[in-house]
C-alpha positions in Angstrom: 27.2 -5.0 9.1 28.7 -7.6 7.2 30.8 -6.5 4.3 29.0 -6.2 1.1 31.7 -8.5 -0.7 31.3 -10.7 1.9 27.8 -12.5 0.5 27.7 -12.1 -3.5 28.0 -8.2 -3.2 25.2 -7.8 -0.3 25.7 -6.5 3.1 23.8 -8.5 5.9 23.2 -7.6 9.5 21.3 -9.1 12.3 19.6 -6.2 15.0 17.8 -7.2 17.7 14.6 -5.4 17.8 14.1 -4.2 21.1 17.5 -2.5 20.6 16.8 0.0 18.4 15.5 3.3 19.1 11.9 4.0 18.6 12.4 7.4 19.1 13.9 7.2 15.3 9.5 6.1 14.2 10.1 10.3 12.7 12.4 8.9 9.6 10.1 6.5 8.6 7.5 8.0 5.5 4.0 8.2 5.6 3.8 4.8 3.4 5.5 2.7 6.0 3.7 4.6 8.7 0.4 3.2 7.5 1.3 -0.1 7.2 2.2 0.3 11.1 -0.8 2.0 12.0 -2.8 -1.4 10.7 -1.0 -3.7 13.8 -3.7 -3.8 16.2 -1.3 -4.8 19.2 1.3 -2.5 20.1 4.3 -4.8 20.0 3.4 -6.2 16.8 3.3 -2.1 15.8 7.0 -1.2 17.6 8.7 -4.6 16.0 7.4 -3.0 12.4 9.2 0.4 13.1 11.8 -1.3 14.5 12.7 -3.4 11.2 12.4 -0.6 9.3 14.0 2.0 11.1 17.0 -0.7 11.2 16.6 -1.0 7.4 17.0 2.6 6.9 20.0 2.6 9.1 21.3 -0.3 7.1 20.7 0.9 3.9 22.5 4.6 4.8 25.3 2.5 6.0 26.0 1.2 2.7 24.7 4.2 0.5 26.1 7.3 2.5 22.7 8.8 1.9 20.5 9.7 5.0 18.0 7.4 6.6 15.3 9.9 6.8 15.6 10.9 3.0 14.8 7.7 1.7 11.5 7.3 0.0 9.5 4.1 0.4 8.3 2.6 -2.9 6.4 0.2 -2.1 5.8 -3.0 -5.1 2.5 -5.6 -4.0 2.8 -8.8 -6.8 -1.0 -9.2 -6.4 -1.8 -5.3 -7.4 1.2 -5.6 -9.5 2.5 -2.0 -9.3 4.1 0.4 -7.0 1.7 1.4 -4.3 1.6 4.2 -1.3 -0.3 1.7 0.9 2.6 0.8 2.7 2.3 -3.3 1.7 4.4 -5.3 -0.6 8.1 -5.7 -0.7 10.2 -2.8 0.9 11.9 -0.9 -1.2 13.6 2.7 -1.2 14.3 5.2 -3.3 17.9 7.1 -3.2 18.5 10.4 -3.0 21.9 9.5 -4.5 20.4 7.0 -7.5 18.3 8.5 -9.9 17.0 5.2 -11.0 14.6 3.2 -9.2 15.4 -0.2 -8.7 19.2 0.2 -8.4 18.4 -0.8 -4.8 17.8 -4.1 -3.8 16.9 -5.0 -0.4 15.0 -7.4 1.9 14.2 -8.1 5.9 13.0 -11.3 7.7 12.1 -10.9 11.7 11.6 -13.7 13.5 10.8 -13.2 17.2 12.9 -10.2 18.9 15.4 -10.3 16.0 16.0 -9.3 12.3 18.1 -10.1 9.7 18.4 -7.3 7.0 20.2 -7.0 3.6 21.1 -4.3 0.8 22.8 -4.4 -2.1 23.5 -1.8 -5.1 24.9 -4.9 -7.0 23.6 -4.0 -10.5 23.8 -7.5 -11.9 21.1 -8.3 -8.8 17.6 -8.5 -10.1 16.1 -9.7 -6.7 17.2 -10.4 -3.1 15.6 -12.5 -0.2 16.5 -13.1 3.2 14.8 -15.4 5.2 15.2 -16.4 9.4 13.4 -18.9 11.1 13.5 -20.5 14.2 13.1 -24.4 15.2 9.7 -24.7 15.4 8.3 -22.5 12.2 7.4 -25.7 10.1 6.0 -28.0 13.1 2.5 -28.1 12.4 0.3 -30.3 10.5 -0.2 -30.7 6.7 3.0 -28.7 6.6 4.5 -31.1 3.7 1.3 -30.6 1.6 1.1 -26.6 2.1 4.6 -26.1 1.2 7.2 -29.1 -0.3 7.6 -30.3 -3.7 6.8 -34.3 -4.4 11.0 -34.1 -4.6 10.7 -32.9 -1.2 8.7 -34.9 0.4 10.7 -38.1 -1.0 13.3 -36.8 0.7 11.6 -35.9 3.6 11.2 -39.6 4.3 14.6 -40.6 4.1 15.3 -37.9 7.2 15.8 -39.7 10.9 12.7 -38.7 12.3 14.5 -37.0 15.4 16.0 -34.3 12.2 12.7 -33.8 10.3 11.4 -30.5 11.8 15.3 -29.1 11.5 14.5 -29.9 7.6 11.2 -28.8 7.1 12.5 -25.4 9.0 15.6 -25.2 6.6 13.1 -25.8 3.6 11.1 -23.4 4.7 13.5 -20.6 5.1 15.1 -21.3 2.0 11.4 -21.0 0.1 10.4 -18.0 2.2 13.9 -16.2 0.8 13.7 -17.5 -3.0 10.1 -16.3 -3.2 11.5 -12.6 -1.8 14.1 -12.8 -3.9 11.9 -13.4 -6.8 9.5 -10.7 -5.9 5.8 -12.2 -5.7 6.2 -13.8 -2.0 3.6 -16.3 -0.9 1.5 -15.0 -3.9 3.7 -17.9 -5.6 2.7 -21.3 -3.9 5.6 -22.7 -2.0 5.1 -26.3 -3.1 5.8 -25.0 -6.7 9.3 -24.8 -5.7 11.7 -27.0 -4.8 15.0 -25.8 -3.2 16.5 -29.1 -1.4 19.5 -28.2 -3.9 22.5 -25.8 -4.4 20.0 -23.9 -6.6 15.9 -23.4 -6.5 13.9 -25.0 -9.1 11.3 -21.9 -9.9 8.0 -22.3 -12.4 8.5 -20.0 -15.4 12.6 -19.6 -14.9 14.2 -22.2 -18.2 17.4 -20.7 -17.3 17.6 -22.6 -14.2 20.7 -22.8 -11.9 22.7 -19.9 -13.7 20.6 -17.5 -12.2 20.3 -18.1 -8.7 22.3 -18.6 -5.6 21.0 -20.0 -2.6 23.3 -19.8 0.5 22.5 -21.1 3.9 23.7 -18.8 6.3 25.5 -19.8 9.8 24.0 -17.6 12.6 27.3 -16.3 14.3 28.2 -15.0 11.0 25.8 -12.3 10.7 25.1 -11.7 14.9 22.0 -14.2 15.2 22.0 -16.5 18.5 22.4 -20.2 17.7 19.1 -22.2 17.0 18.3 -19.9 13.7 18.0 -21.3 10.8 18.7 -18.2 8.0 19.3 -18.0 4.2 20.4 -15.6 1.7 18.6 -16.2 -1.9 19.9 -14.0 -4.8 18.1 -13.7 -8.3 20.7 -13.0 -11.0 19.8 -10.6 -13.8 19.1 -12.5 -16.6 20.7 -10.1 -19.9 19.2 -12.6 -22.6 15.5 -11.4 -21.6 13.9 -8.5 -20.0 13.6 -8.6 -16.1 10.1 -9.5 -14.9 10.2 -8.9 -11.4 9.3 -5.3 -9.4 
């Protein structure tokens, strides 16, 4: 686990999946055992538990409290309330916090690895963390689905032998910012634009000040090379009340 200091107050680690012990699926909650009882395939099922008994692991790692006393709670942006149903963002309540949201936490798996954060950062309104690999934004009508007019200008100004490796960078960085703000694909990804040090977000005047938006290198967090991954982190804004879950 990296240290929580290490990455604006947020601890980060990279498991690989077929590492961790299934025979921990009895920690998990009934919410998150529905939501792997809906995976038709089995390894589709086992990478589920996986993530989230290594989320549970991750989050008692930083917390002290233990994994199989955490409470799932749920929050879907299209219902637009907490939910038992086992879909929507993760997130936990603590035995040890009597007030929900004082967690923040987020998990991306991309083939036979994760990458998992938690913070208890109270200036943190949201959290996203996003890993992809080479070939997640090769396939047609990509720029339409998911880049800004800004983006696509600067698409075109790429060597075409580097495009994909900027789509996929793009692509991460959306899929993290739109975690971190807490509606996921519910929010159109070519609404934002993030080719900068700072996503541009619909709704958000405050701009810049409230985000951070840090491209992560692989080896730092235990991913193999050829990953692309990002950290996205929503600042709580104190001149207005916090919209997101």
């Amino acid at each position: 686990m990296m240290p929580a200091d290490a990455h604006h107050g947020i601890s980060l680690a990279a498991v690989r999946l077929a590492d961790v012990d299934l025979g921990q699926e009895h920690m998990l909650d009934g919410a998150e055992l529905a939501r792997a009882d809906t995976f038709r395939s089995r390894g589709l099922r086992e990478r589920f538990v996986a993530g989230r008994i290594a989320l549970r692991l991750h989050i008692s790692a930083l917390t002290g409290d233990n994994p199989a006393s955490l409470k799932a709670d749920y929050f879907c942006p299209s219902c637009r309330n907490r939910n038992g149903k086992g879909h929507g963002l993760p997130r936990y309540q603590l035995p040890s916090k009597t007030t929900i949201g004082s967690l923040h936490v987020s998990l991306s798996r991309s083939g036979t690895w994760c990458l998992l954060a938690a913070s208890l950062n109270e200036g943190i309104a949201g959290i996203g963390v996003d890993i992809e690999t080479g070939s997640s934004a090769d396939f047609v009508g990509f720029e339409e689905l998911a880049m800004s007019a800004n983006e696509r200008s600067q698409l075109q100004r790429v060597p075409v032998a580097l495009r994909n490796a900027f789509q996929t960078r793009l692509w991460c960085r959306k899929e993290a910012v739109l975690k971190a703000l807490g509606t996921g694909l519910a929010t159109a990804p070519s609404l934002l634009d993030v080719s900068g040090s700072a996503p541009a977000v619909p709704g958000s005047p405050s701009g810049s000040k409230l985000w951070k938006l840090e491209d992560i290198s692989p080896a730092s967090v235990g991913l193999p090379e050829g990953f692309a991954a990002t950290l996205a982190v929503r600042q709580r804004d104190e001149a207005a009340p916090d919209s997101g879950p």
